[in-house]
N, C-alpha and C positions, 0 to 999 in steps of 0.2 A: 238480379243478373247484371244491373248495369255497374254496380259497387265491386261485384266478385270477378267477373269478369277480366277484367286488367291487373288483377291480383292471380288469377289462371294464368294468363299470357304469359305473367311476368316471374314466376313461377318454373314455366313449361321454357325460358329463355334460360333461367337458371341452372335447370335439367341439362338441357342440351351444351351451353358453357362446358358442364364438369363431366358431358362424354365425350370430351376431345381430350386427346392423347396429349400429353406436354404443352398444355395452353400454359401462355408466357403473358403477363402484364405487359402492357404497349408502354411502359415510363419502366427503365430500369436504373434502381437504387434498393440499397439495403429495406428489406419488409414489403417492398412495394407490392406483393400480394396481398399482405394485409390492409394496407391503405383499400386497396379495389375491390377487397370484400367486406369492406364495414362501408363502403362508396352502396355497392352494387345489395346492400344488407339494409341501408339508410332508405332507399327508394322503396323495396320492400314493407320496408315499416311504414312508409305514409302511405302506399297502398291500402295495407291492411288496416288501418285505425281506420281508411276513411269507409274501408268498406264494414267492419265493425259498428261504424258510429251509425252511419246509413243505411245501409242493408241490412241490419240487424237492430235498429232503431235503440241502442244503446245511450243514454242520455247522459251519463256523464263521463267526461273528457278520459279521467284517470281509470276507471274500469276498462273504457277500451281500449287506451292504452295498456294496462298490463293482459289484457287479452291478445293484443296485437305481438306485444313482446313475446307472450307465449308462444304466440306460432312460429315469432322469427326464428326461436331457439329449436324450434320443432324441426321447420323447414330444414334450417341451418345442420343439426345434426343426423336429420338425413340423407343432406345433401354430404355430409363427410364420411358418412355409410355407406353411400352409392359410388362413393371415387377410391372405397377400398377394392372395386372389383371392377374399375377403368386401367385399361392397362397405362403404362405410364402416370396412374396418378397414384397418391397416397392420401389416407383421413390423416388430418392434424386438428389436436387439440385448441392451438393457438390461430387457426381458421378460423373455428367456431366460434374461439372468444374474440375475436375480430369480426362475422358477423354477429354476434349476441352484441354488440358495442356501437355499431351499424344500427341497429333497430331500434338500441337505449335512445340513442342520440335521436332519433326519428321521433320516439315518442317523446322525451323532451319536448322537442321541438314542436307536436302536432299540441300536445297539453299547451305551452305556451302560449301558441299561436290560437287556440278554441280558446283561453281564457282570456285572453289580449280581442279577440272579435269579439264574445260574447260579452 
């Protein structure tokens, strides 16, 4: 519970985000939603590895990360199924691949950094 946990929260913050009507990026420039979903897709991912690696006593680095990545893309494509029937919102393609690129870069980064500790 204490790994999955903050992965729930962050999750169920996610949810709520993409039931508001016309939500706008706080920085406006060209893509800047996709910047704030491979942003708000990256955190996700370190969640999930760490609750993966932890909570689920996964031993090496690169299996949970590509577990981790699995759910990103999981989350991610259902978060763009749930905003096909938000009014004011639409699924896009190039969301998802903005967070699926969010969550790479996360795990990247969690691999790195467990093989750089360990």
């Amino acid at each position: 519970m204490l790994f999955w946990l903050p992965v729930l929260v962050y999750v169920t913050v996610i949810i709520a985000m993409s039931s508001q009507s016309r939500l706008q990026p706080p920085l406006h420039f060209v893509n800047a939603d996709k910047l704030f979903h491979a942003l708000e897709y990256f955190g996700l991912g370190v969640l999930v590895a760490r609750a993966i690696r932890g909570g689920m006593r996964v031993s090496r680095p690169l299996f949970a990360a590509m577990m981790a990545l699995a759910f990103g893309i999981l989350v991610g494509a259902g978060d763009e199924f749930y905003q096909r029937f938000v009014p004011g919102r639409d699924a896009s393609v190039l969301d998802l691949l903005a967070d699926t690129i969010g969550t790479a870069v996360a795990q990247f980064a969690y691999v790195w950094f467990v093989e750089e500790k360990g």
